[in-house]
C-alpha positions as CSV (number, residue, x, y, z in Angstrom):
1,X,-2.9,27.3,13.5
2,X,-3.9,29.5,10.4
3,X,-7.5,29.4,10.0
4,X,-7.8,31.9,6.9
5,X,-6.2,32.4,3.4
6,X,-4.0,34.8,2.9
7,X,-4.2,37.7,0.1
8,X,-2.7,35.2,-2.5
9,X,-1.2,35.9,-6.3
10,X,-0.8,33.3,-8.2
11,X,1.1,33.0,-11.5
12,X,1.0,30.5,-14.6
13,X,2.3,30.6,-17.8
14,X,-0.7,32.8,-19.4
15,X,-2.7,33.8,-16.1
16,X,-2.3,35.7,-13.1
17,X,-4.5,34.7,-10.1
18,X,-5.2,37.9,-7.6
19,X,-7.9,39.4,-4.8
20,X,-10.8,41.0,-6.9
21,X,-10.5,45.0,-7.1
22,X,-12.7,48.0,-7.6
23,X,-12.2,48.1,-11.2
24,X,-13.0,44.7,-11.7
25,X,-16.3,45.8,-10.9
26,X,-17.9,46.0,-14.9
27,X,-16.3,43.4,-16.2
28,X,-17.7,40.4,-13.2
29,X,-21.0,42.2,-13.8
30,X,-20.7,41.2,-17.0
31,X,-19.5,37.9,-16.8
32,X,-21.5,36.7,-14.0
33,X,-25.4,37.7,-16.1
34,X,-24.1,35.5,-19.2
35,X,-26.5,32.8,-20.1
36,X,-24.4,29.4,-19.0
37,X,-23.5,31.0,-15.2
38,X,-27.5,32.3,-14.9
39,X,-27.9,28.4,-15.6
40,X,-25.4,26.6,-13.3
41,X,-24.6,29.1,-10.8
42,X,-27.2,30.1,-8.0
43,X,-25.9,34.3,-8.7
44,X,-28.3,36.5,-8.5
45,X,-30.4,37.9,-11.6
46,X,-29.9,40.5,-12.8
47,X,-26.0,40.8,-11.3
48,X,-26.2,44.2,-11.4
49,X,-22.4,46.6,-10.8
50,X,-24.0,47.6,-7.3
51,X,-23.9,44.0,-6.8
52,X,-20.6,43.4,-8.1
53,X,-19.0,46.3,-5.8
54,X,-20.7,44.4,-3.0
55,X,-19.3,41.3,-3.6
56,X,-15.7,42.5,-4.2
57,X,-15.7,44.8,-1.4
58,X,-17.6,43.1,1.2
59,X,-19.0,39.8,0.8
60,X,-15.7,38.3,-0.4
61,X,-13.7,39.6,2.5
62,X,-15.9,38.4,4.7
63,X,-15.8,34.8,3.4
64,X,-11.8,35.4,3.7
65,X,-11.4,36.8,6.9
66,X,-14.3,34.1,8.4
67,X,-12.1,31.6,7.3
68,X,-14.6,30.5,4.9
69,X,-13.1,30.7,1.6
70,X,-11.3,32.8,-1.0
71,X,-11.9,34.6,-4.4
72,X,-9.5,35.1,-6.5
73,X,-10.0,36.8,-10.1
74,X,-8.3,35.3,-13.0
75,X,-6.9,37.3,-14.7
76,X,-4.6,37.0,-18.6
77,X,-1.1,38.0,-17.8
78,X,-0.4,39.7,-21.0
79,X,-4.1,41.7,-21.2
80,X,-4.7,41.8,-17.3
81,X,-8.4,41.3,-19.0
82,X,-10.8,39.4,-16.5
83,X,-11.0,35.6,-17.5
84,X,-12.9,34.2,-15.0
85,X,-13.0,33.7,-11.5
86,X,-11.8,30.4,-8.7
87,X,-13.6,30.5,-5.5
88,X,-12.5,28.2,-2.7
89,X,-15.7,27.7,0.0
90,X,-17.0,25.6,2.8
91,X,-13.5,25.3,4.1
92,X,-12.6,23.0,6.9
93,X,-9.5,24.1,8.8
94,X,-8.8,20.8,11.0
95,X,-8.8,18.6,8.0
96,X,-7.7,20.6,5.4
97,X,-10.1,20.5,2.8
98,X,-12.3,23.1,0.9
99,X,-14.5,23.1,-2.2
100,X,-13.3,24.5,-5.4
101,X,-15.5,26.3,-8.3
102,X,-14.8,28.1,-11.5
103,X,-16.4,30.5,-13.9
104,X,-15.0,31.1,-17.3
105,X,-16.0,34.6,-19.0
106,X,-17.8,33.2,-22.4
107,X,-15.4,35.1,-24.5
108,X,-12.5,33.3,-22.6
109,X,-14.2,29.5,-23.1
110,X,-12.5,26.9,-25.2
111,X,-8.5,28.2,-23.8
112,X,-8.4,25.7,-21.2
113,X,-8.0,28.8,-18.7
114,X,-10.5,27.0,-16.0
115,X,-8.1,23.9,-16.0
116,X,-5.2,25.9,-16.2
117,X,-6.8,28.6,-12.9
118,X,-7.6,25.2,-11.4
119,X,-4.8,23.4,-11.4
120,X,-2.5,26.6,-9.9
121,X,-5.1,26.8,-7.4
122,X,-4.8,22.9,-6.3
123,X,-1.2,23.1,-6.6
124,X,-0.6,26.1,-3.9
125,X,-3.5,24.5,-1.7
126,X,-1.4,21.0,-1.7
127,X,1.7,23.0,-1.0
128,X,2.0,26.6,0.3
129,X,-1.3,25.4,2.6
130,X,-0.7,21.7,3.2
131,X,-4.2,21.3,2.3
132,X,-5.4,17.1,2.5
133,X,-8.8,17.2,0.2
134,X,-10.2,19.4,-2.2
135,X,-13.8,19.2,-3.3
136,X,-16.0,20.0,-6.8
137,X,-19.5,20.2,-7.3
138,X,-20.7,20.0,-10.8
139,X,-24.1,19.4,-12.3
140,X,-25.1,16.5,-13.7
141,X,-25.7,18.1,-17.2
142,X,-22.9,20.8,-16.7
143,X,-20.3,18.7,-18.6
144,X,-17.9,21.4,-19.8
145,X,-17.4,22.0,-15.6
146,X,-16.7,18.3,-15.4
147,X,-14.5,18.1,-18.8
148,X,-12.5,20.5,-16.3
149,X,-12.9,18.2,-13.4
150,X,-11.5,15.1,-15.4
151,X,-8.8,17.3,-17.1
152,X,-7.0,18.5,-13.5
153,X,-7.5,14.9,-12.5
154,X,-10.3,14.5,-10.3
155,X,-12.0,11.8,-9.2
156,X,-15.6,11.4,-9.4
157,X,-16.8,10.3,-6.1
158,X,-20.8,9.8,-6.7
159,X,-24.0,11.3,-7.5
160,X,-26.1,13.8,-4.6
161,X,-29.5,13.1,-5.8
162,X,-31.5,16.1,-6.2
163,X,-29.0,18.2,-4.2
164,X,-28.5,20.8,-7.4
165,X,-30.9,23.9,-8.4
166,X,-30.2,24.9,-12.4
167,X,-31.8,27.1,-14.3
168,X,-33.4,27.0,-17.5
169,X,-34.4,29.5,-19.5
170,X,-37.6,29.2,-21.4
171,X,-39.2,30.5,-25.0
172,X,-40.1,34.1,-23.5
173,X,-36.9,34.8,-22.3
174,X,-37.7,33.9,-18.8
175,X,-35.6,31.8,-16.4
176,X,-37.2,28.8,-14.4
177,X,-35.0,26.8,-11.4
178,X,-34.7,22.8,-12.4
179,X,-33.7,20.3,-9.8
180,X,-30.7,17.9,-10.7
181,X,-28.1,16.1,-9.2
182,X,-24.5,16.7,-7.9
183,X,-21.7,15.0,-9.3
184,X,-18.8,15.0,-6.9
185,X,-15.7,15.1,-7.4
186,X,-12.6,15.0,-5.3
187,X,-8.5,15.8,-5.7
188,X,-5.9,14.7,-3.0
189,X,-2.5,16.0,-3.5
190,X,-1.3,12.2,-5.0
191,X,-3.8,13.2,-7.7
192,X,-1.7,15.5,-9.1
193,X,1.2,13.7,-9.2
194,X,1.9,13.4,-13.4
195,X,-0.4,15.7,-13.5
196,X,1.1,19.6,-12.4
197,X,4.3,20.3,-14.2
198,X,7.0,21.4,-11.4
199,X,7.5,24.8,-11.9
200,X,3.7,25.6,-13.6
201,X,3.0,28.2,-11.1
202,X,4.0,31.0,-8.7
203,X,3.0,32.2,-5.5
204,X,3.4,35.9,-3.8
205,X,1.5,36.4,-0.5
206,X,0.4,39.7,0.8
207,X,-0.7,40.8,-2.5
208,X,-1.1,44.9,-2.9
């Protein structure tokens, strides 16, 4: 039985899905040391190029070839300009489930491109993979990630107490972690049933 995801693009009407490259490198940097994912994401600070070139060209293709997950850059089709990023981890093999997460570049917010990323993403896991269960964290106060959640259909599942480290940036500049709590939420493929438009996405394995 497959137990890893293959180099994967996906295609929607105004996005392209694909592996994170080299020259991806400035623009994640970027993305990934702006304010609102320093304060609900656990990256390090400051995410630094070096760190970026380590990510794309080792850490993710670790998590990939362990089995563990998959990154995929997103990507507008008609700019190729880096919107965001969809990262499947903690994935369970023998009952088909894995947790989803999103980051939306802050120029790219508002565009409904982390529904739209989502939803493509759910849509080939339900299909292509015959994935059962998909799972998302969000934090308690993080409602744009849960606007998405409710938007692609998820259900909310319950609260994990305490399970969540934020940050929170002070007067000086400086950035202090605050505990909170995990909302979580889940989407089984009947979710999306009324919900992804037939047609609304491609797939195209071994990506070069």
């Amino acid at each position: 039985m497959t137990s890893t995801f293959p180099n994967i693009s996906i295609s929607t009407e105004r996005l392209v899905l694909r592996p994170l490259d080299e020259d991806d490198v400035p623009a994640l940097a970027d993305m990934m040391n702006d304010e609102q994912v320093v304060a609900w994401t656990d990256v390090p600070q400051p995410f630094t190029e070096v760190g970026a070139r380590t990510w794309i060209t080792a850490y993710a293709p670790g998590e990939r070839a362990s089995g563990r997950g998959l990154a995929l850059a997103v990507t507008e089709f008609l700019t190729q300009r880096l919107v965001g990023l969809i990262r499947l981890t903690a994935t369970d093999w023998h009952v088909r489930a894995t947790q989803l997460s999103y980051v939306v570049a802050p120029w790219a917010r508002g565009e409904g491109y982390a529904s739209e990323a989502a939803l493509a993403t759910a849509g080939w896991l339900f299909g292509d993979q015959k994935f059962e269960r998909i799972e998302l964290r969000t934090a308690a106060d993080n409602t744009a990630s849960q606007q998405v959640a409710q938007k692609i259909g998820c259900i909310s599942e319950g609260v994990l107490r305490g399970a969540c480290i934020a940050r929170a940036r002070a007067q000086d500049g400086t950035w202090s972690e605050v505990r909170t709590d995990y909302i979580v939420w889940s989407l089984l493929p009947e979710d999306l049933e009324g919900t992804a438009e037939p047609g609304g996405f491609t797939s195209y394995s071994d990506w070069n």
